[in-house]
N, C-alpha and C positions, 0 to 999 in steps of 0.2 A: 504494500500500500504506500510507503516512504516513496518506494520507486517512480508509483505512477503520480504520487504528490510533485516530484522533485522534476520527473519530465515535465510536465502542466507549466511548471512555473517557470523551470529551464527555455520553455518554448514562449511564455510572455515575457520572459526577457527579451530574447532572442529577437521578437518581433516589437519591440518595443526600441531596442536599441539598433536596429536597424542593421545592416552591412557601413558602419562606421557611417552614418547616416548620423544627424543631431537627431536627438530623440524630441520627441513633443514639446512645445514650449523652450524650445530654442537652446535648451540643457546639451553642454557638449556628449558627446557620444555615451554610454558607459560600457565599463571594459567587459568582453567574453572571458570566461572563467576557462581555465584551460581544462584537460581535459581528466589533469589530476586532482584539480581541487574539485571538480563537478566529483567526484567519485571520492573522496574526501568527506562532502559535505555530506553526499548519501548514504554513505556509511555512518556518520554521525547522526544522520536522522533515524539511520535503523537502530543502532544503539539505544537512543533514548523512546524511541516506540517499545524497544523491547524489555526496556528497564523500567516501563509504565505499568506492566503485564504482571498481574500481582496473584498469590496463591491465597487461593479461596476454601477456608478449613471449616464446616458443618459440622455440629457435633448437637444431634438434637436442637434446640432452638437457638444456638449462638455461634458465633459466627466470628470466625477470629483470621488475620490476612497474612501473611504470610511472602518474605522477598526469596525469589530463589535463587539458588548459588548459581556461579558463573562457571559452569560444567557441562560435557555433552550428556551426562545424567539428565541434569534438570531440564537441560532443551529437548529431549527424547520424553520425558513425563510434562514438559509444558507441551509439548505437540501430540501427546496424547491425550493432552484435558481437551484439546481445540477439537476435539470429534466429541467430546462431550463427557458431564460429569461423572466419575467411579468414585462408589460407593465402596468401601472394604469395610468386613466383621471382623473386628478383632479384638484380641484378647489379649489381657495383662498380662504380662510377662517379666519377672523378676524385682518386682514393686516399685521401676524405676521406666515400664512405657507399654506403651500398647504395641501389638503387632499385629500383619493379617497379609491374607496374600492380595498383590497387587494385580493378578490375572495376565500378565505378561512379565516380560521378562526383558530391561532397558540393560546399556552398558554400563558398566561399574568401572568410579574409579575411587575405587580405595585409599583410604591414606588414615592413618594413625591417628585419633582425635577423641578429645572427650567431649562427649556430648554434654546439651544445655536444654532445660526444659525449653521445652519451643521446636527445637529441631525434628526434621522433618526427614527421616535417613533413607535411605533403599539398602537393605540389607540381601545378600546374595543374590542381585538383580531382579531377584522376584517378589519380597517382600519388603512391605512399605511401616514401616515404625513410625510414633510417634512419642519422644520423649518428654516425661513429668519429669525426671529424676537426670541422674548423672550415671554414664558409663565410659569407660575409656577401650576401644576395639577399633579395628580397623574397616572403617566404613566409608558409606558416600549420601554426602550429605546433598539432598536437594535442595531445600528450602530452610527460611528459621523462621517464627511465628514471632511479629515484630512485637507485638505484646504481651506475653507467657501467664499474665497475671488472671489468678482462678484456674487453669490449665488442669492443674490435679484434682479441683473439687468437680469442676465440669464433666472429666472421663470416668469420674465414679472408681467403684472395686468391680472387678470383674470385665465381661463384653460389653462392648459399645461397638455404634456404626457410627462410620465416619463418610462423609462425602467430600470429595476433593474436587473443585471445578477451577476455573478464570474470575477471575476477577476484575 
């Protein structure tokens, strides 16, 4: 969408600044953008289109949002919410998060980390976690939940369903 914002506007330039033409109102020319910054700037536009695109966490009637990390994990589960919302059951697991199966199976990229209530992990590429508690393993983190606070009283003891969408 960046792409076809940035042609649009690349082409009323274009035709506004003429072939070295004065533009309207007698303003001397203004300059073509070459053809590295034109590809510069639309990178920059996808970037923060894509830094808008926020995680969207259900848990019964509340509703908590969530930034995802900067991984092919999280771009393979953000392009999996965009065909629409999954729902996982899951279950407590060692008094510190929930788990449950994700129904696919994204790339993993692992790395050493202690988790923080909030955090939103992909464990074994197939299962999707969400931390109350603290753990320290080698996981992949997709998202963090930008405000954690209630987190443990909200998921209750036991199973919950969780819905995961866009935001």
């Amino acid at each position: 969408m960046a792409r076809i914002i940035f042609a649009l506007l690349a082409g009323l330039c274009l035709a506004a600044c003429g072939a070295g033409a004065a533009a309207p109102g007698g303003e001397p020319p203004r300059e073509r953008l070459s053809e590295q910054e034109a590809e510069h700037r639309e990178q920059e536009a996808q970037s923060s289109e894509e830094e808008e695109v926020m995680l969207k966490i259900t848990i019964g009637d509340c509703v908590f949002t969530a930034s995802f990390e900067d991984n092919s994990s999280a771009g393979e589960f953000r392009e999996l919410l965009a065909k629409g919302p999954v729902t996982v059951e899951m279950e407590d697991y060692g008094g510190f998060e929930k788990v449950g199966p994700l129904g696919t199976t994204l790339t993993r990229n692992d790395t050493q980390i202690t988790t923080q209530p909030g955090d939103v992990i992909l464990y074994q590429g197939n299962q999707i976690t969400l931390y109350y508690g603290t753990n320290t393993w080698n996981f992949t983190r997709l998202a963090r939940i930008d405000d954690p606070t209630g987190l443990r009283e909200i998921l209750g003891e036991g199973n919950v369903s969780l819905t995961f969408s866009l935001g």
